[in-house]
Every structure is written in C-alpha cells, then in structure tokens.
N, C-alpha and C positions, 0 to 999 in steps of 0.2 A: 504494500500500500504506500502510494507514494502521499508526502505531505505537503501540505499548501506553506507557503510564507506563513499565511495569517495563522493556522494551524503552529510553526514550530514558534511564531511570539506568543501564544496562547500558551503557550508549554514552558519557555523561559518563564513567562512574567508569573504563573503558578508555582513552579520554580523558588522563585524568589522570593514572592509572599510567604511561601512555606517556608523557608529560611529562616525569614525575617522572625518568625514567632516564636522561634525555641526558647526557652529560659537560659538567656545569656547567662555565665558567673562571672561578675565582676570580677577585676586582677584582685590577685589574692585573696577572694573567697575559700572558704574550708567546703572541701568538695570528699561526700562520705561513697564509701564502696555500699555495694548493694548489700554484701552481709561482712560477718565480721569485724563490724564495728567499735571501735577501738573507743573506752574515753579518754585515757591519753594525749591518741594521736588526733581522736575526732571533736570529742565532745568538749573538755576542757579547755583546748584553743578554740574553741565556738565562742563558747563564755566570756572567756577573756573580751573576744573581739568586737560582741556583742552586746553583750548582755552587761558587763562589768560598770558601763557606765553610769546606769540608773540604780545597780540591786548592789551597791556597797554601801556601808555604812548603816544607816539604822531604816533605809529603804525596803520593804519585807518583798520579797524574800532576799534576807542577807547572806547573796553568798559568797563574800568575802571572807576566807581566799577563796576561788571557785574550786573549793571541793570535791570529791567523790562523797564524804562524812556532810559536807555540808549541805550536800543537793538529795542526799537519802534519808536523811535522818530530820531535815525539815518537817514542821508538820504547819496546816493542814499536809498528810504525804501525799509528795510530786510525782513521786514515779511509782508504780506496782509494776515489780520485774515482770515479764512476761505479758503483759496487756498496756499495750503501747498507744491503742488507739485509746483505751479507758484511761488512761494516766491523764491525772491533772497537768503534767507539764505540757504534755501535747495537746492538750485542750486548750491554754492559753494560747499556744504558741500558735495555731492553726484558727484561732477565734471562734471556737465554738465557746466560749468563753470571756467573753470579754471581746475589746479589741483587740486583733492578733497580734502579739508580741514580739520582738520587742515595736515598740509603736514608730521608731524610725530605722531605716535599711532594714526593713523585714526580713526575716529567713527565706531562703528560695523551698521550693521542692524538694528540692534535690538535703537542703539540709534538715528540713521537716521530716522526711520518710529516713533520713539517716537516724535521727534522733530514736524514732518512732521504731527502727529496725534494731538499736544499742538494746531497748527497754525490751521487744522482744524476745530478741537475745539472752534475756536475761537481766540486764543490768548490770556489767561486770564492772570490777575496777579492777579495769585492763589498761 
C-alpha cells in the first residue's frame, strides 16, 4: 500500500503528539525501578529532595532526619508494609487525601508507584 504525502504528515504529527505526552523526569529526578525498591537508594533521597522542606522541624509529620525509624514509627501510621495502595503515605501523596503532596514539584508517577511498590515490598530498611 502505497502512502499519500498527507497520509505520512498525518503519521509524523501523531508521532509527535504522542511524544510530547510522556511524563518527562526533570534533570535529576529520583527515578524508582519497577521492583526492588530500595529506601536507601530510592526512598530517602526522595525525602530529602522533596519532602525535607516543609516536614522538619515541629511541621507534622517530623521527619527530620528522614528516617526509616522516623517515617515507621510515626503515628497516625504512614505506611502498612505490604498494602501500599491503603497506606496513608500514598494517600497523601496521590491526593486521595488531601491535596497531593508534596503541594509544590509534585511527585511524578513514576515516583508514586515506586513508593507504593517499596510499601508493597514490604517496607524494608534496605
């Protein structure tokens, strides 16, 4: 089947739109693998990057230093290992809670389902 001109811009510019929509990660975003998610490597440079600026000090939840002890042992409790979508962390963070957290540079997808994929995991302090 041969294609028309108008046909292969119709195909480019589809193309391109589709491109255009992926969830960009800004330079130096913390980017989670699909499993074995790390809080080490993933979760607690999250924090820092994110999150550190509104929740230290006498801000609740205090997690300064960003913890493993700090972000477990909080109460109301934030995470139940193994139910990631239930955990109250993920419910801020993804706004079925409130407005989605943190309230400026939002988390992407990609660091939502990581978090949400650490808690299923288990929850380690890995």
């Amino acid at each position: 089947m041969k294609r028309t001109a108008q046909q292969s811009f119709l195909i480019l510019m589809l193309v391109i739109v589709s491109s255009s929509c992926k969830d960009e990660l800004p330079t130096g975003a913390i980017v989670f693998p699909e499993s074995n998610v790390s809080y080490g490597r993933h979760i607690e440079p999250l924090w820092t990057q994110k999150c550190l600026s509104c929740h230290q000090g006498s801000t609740p939840p205090n997690l300064t230093p960003p913890s493993y002890t700090s972000l477990m042992t909080y109460q109301p409790q934030l995470v139940i290992p193994g139910q990631g979508y239930n955990s109250l962390l993920v419910q801020m963070l993804d706004g079925r809670i409130g407005p989605p957290m943190p309230p400026t540079e939002k988390l992407n997808d990609n660091q939502i389902k990581g978090i949400m994929t650490w808690i299923n995991e288990g929850a380690q302090n890995n």
